[in-house]
N, C-alpha and C positions, 0 to 999 in steps of 0.2 A: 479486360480483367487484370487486376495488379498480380503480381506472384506470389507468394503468403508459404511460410513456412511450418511445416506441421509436426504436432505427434500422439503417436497414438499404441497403447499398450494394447495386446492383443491376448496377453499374458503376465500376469507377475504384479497385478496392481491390486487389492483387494482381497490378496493369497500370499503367503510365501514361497515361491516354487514356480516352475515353467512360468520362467522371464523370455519375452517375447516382445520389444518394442522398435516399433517404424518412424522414419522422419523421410517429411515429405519436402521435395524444394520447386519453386516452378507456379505458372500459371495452371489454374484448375484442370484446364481443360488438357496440358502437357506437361503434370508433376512427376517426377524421377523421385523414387524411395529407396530408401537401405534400410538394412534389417539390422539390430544390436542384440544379440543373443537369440538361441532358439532351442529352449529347456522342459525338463520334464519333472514333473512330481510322482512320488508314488503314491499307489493304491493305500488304503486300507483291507480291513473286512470284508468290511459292506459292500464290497462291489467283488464275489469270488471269481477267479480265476483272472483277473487283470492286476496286471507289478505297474506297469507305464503309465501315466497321463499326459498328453501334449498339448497344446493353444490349437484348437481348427486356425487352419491358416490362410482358409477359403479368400477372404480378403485382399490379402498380398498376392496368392495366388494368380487371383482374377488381373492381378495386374504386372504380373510377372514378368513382359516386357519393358515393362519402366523401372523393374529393381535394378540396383545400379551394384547389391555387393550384399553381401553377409558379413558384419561385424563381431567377432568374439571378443568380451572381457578376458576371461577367463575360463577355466577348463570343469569348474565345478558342474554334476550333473544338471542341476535347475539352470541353467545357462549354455549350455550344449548338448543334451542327453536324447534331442529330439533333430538333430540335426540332420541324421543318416534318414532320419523318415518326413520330413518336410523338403530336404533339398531337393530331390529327383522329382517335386511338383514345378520346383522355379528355376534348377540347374543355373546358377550364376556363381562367380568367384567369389571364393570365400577367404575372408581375412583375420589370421591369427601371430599372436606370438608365438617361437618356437615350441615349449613343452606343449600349449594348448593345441598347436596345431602337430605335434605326434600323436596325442590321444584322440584329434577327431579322426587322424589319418586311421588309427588302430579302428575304428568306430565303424567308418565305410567299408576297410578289408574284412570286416564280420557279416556285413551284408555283403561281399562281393561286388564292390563299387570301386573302381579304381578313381582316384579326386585326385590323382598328381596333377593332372592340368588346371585344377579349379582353386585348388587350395594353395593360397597365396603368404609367405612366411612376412611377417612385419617385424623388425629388429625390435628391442623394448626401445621404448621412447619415441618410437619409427611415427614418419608422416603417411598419407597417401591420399592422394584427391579422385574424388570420383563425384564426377560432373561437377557440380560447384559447389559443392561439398567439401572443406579441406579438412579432414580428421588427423591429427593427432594423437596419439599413446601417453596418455600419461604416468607413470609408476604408482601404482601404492603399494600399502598393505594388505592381507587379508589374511586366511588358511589355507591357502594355496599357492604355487610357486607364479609369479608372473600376473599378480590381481592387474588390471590397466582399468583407469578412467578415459574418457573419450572427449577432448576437447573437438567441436562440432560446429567449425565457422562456414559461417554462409555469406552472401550479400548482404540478409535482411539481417545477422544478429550471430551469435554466439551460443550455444548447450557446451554446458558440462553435463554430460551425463559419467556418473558417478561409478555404475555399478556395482558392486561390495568392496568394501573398505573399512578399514579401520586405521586410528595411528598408533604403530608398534615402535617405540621408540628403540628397540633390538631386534627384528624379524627375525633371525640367527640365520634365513637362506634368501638372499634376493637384496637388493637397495629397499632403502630404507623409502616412507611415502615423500613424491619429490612437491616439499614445500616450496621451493623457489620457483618450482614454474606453477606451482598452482597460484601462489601470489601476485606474478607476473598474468596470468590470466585475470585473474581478478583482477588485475591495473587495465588490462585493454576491455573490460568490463564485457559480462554476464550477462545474458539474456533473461536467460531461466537456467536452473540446476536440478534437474531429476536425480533425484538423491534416496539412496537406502535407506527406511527406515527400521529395521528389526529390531532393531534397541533403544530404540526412542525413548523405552520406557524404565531405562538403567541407568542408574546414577553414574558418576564419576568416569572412570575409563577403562574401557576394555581391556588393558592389560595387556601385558607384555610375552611373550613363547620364552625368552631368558628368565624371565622368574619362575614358570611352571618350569623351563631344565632343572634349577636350582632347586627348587622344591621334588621334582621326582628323584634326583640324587640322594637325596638324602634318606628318601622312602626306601627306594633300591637298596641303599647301605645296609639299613638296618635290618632290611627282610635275608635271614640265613635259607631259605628256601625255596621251590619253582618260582617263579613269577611267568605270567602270562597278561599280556599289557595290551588291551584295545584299542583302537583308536580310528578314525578316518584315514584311510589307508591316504586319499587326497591331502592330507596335510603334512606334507614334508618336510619343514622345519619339526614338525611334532617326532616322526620318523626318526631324523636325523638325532633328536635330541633320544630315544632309547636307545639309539648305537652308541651315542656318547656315552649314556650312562652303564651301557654293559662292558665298553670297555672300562670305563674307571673302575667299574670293581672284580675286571678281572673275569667275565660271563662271555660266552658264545650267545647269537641272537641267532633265529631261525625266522624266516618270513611264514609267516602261515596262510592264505587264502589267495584265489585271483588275484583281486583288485591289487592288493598289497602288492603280490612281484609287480603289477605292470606299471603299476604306478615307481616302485623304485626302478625298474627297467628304463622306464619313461627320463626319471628325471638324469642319471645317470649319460644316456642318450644324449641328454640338453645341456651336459658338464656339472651337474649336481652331485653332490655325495661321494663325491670322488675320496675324502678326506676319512672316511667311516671304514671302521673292519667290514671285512666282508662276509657275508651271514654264510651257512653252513643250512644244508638241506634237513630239514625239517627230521626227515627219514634219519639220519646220521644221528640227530639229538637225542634218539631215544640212547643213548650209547655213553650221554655225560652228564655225570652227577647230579641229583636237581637242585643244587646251590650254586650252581657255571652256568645256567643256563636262562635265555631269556626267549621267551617266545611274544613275537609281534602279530597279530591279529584282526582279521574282519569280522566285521557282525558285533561294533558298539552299540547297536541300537536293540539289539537282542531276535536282530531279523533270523528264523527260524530256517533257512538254510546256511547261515553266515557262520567261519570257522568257527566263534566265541560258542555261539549255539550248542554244534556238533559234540566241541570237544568236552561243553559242560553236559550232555548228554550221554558219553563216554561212546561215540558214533563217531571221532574220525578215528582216520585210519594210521595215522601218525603221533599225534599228541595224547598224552596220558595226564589226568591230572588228579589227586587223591588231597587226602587231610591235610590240611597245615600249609597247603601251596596257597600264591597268593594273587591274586587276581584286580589286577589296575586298569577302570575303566576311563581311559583317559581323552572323555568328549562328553561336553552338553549330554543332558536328557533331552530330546526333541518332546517338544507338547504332544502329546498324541500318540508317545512308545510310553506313557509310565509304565505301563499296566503292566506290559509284555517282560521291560528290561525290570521291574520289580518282581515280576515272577523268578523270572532268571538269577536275580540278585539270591532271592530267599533261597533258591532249587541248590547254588553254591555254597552260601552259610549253613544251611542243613546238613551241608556233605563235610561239612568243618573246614571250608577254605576260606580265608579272609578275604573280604572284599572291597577294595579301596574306589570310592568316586570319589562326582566333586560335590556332594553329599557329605564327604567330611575330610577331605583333603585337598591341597588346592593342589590340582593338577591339571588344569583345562583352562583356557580362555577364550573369548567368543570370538568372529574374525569380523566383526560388525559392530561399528560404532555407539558408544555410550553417547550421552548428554555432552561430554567434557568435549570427546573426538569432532562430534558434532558443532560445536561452537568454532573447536578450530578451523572446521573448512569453513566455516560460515564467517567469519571473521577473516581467512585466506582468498576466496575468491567474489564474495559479497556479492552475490545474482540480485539481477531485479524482481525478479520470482523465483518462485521454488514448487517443483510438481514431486510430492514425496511418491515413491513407488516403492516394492519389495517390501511389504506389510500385509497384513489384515484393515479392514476399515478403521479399525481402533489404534492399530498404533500409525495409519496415514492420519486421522485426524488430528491424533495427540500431537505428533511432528507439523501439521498445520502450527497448533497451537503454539506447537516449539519456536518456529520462525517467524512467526508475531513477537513472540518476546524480542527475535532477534534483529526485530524493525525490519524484517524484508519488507520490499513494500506491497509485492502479490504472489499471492499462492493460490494454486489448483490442484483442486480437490478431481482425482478422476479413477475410473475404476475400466477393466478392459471392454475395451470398446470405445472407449470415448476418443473423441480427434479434437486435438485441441489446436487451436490457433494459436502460436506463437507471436506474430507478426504475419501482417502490418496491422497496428489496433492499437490502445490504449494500454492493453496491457493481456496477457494471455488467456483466454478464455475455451471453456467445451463449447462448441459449436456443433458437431453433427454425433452421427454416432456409427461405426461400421459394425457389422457384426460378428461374433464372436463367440469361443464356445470351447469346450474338451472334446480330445477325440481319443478313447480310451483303449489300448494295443492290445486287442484280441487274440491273442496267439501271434500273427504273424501280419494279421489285420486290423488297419485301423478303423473302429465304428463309432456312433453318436452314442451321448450319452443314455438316448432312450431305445438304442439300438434291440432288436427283438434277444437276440444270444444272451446280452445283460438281464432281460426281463428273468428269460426262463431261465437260469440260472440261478438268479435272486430265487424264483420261485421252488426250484430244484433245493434248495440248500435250506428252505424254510418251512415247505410242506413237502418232499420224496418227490417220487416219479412212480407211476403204473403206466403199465402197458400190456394193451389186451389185443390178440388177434384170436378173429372170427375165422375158424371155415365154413365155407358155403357151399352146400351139394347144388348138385344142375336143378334137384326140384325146390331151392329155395326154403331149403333147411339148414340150421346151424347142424354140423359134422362136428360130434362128440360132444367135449365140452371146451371153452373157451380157454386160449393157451393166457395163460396171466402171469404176468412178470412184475414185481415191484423195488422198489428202495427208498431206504430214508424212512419209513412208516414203523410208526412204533406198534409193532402187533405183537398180542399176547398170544393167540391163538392163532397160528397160520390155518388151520385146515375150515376153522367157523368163518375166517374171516373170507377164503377162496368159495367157501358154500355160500355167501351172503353174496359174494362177486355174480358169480354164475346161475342164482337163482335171480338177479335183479336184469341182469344180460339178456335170459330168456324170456322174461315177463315182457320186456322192455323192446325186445324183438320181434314178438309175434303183435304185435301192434302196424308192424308195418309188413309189406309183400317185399322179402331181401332178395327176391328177382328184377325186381323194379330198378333198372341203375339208373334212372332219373331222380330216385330217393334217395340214392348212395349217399349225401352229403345230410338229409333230414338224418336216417336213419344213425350214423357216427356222430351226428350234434346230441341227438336224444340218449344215445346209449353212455356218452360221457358224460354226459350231465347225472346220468342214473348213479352212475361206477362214483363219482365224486362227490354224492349226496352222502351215499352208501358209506364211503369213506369219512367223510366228515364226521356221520353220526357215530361210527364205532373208534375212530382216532383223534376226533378231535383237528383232522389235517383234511386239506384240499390238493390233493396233489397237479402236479402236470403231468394229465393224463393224457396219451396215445391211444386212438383205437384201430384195428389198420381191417379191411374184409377181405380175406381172399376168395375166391373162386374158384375150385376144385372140383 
């Protein structure tokens, strides 16, 4: 058998979010894999009591002995946030640039996982071979400090893989994306280029983090009042750019939430921000005037524990915010927070505080390539194929369509799970399929999507909960009447409703002999079915219902 290079998305293709993808080197029957990011998305709603989502990673797992290494892009959660709960299935050296690999270090000391031996620091631009594998760092752009593409040479061929990018012609914290070596890659020619698509579907160019400084300056200047400024605590240049603008006009800034210190903590650590005044405790602020003062923030998206939240609900414990202050949400709307951050928005205009997005100021830029950005790597490193990943289906196929225009000459269309043949072949194709799946963080436990806790929960949160215990005398009588407990039911009348309980209980009991504990399981299937008819007809709801028999 020849040896055939592979890859396969486990995570991150079909979805925006928990990026998770393998590259295979080697004959079938002795292939050595590495792994290039290992991310998580979050929950919604619809699924209560679950924040984490991560790739099952049952797959790599099974072959844990041939992973060669864990590759990080970058530190952003949908590319590391699942890290600390997939490694300790495969335990192998993991590979990062400095700031990404302080936040995964922070990431295993929360789980109580000491990774100093595993966790491998790559200088930026840095090389490192593993097996025949010789990876490369290459710089870009993005919204975060240290974005890296992965130049991915083998025997049989070449991957750029891509992972998030954009070209910022001024990042304001980091090198600029290094076009000479991406061009020089393109000279020693391209395989394939697994390439982000999130923007596919946006004109012209992503734009620049020095035009939004210049445009928040001036916002800044002319507001005489609090300001309270949100942002991705992860975007540092963003960060750096409110210290800028509270020094220019003369403001103290305060960090407000988690993320935020440890992210400035973080960068700091890694020689960042060094040039920036230095913020003042949140607690102190309440102390200086609210036309000096800048407060920086979590919870852009209008997430319901994050500072931004809190403090418009007048629930934290340190920031105060009233009429006339003004309020700079400086990030993207993610598809799928309108609802929540336009509640939010209105909950602050009602209160009389101004609200600045990018809704009607420009203060935000994407960290993911437009059309424009797009041509330029595409015209920089010219692949012979292109597998678009980091999309939905619509915008991988719209980017299909993109590099047709831009005369690639094959593209692969793939979605997770698919393993695709790079080489050796005419040109790259899906070939098998491994399997694939979410495994959603239960509290402290990872489960399956149709995991039972998911069910009843769904069911708890749509139609309540009852729960009935029986006591049972020695002669095989219900003792008094039935202890009944419920939630979630909309009842008008609690006492008609416990009399229709307990006269369906009785009916539904003397049918059978409750000495008989061969019937034990007949007898709790029939009594819950009575209790959940009962409920139906008078609420309208089927709850999950419990029935328990004691014997007394």
């Amino acid at each position: 058998m020849k040896e055939e290079l592979l890859f396969c998305p486990l995570g991150g293709s079909g979805e925006i979010g928990m990026n998770l993808n393998l590259y295979a080197y080697g004959k079938p029957e002795n292939q050595k894999w590495i792994i290039v990011d290992v991310g998580v998305t979050f929950a919604d709603d619809s699924i209560p009591g679950i924040d984490l989502i991560y790739p099952d990673p049952g797959f790599i797992v099974d072959k844990k002995e041939d992973v060669l290494g864990i590759i990080l892009t970058h530190a952003h959660e949908d590319h590391i946030g699942a890290i600390a709960h997939i490694w300790p299935k495969i335990k192998c050296n993991i590979y990062a640039t400095p700031f990404t690999a302080v936040l995964v270090r922070e990431k295993f000391k929360e789980k109580k996982i000491d990774i100093t031996s595993n966790l491998k620091i790559v200088e930026l631009n840095g090389k490192l071979n593993l097996g025949l594998f010789e990876i490369e760092f290459v710089t870009l752009t993005h919204s975060i400090l240290e974005p890296n593409g992965l130049k991915i040479k083998t025997p049989l061929g070449t991957v750029l893989h891509t992972g998030d990018w954009k070209c910022d012609p001024n990042p304001l914290i980091g090198n600029k994306i290094d076009e000479d070596k991406l061009k020089k890659i393109g000279d020693e020619g391209v395989l394939a280029m697994v390439c982000d698509s999130t923007n596919v579907f946006s004109m012209g160019r992503s734009g620049s983090e020095m035009d939004v400084r210049k445009n928040m300056l001036k916002i800044i200047e002319r507001l005489n009042k609090r300001i309270i400024v949100t942002s991705f605590a992860s975007n540092v240049a963003r960060m750096e750019s409110v210290f800028y603008c509270a020094e220019k006009t003369g403001r103290q800034i305060a960090l407000v939430g988690r993320s935020m210190h440890r992210i400035f903590k973080a960068a700091r650590e890694c020689g960042y921000l060094k040039n920036v005044i230095d913020p003042i405790d949140s607690r102190d602020a309440k102390n200086i005037g609210r036309e000096k003062i800048i407060y920086l923030c979590t919870g852009s998206q209008g997430e319901p524990m994050g500072a931004m939240m809190r403090i418009a609900n007048y629930t934290h414990p340190d920031v105060f915010i009233e009429r006339n202050d003004a309020v700079i949400f400086s990030s993207k709307i993610i598809p799928g927070n309108e609802k929540k951050l336009y509640k939010l928005h209105n909950q602050l205009v009602r209160e009389g505080i101004e609200v600045i997005s990018e809704e009607n100021e420009f203060i935000h830029v994407s960290g993911h390539p437009n059309r424009e950005d797009l041509k330029d790597m595409y015209n920089w490193v010219r692949p012979k194929s292109i597998i678009p990943v980091h999309g939905e289906h619509r915008h991988m196929i719209e980017h299909i369509n993109f590099a047709k225009e831009m005369q690639i000459p094959s593209t692969v269309r793939v979605e997770n799970g698919d393993i695709v043949k790079l080489s050796p072949g005419d040109k790259p194709e899906v070939f098998d399929k491994a399997p694939s799946g979410r495994l959603y963080v239960d509290g402290n436990i990872p489960v399956e999507e149709d995991a039972r806790s998911i069910k009843e929960r769904r069911n708890i949160s749509a139609n309540g909960i009852l729960d009935v215990t029986i006591l049972i005398t020695p002669k095989g009588n219900i003792h008094n009447k039935p202890i009944l407990n419920y939630s979630g039911l909309p009842i008008d009348n609690d006492q008609d409703y416990m009399y229709e309980l307990e006269n369906i209980i009785e009916k539904t009991a003397r049918t059978f002999s409750l000495n008989n504990q061969s019937q034990k399981d007949n007898i709790i299937d029939a009594i819950k079915i009575s209790c959940r008819k009962i409920t139906k007809e008078i609420t309208g709801k089927k709850p999950l219902t419990s029935i328990k028999l004691i014997r007394i």
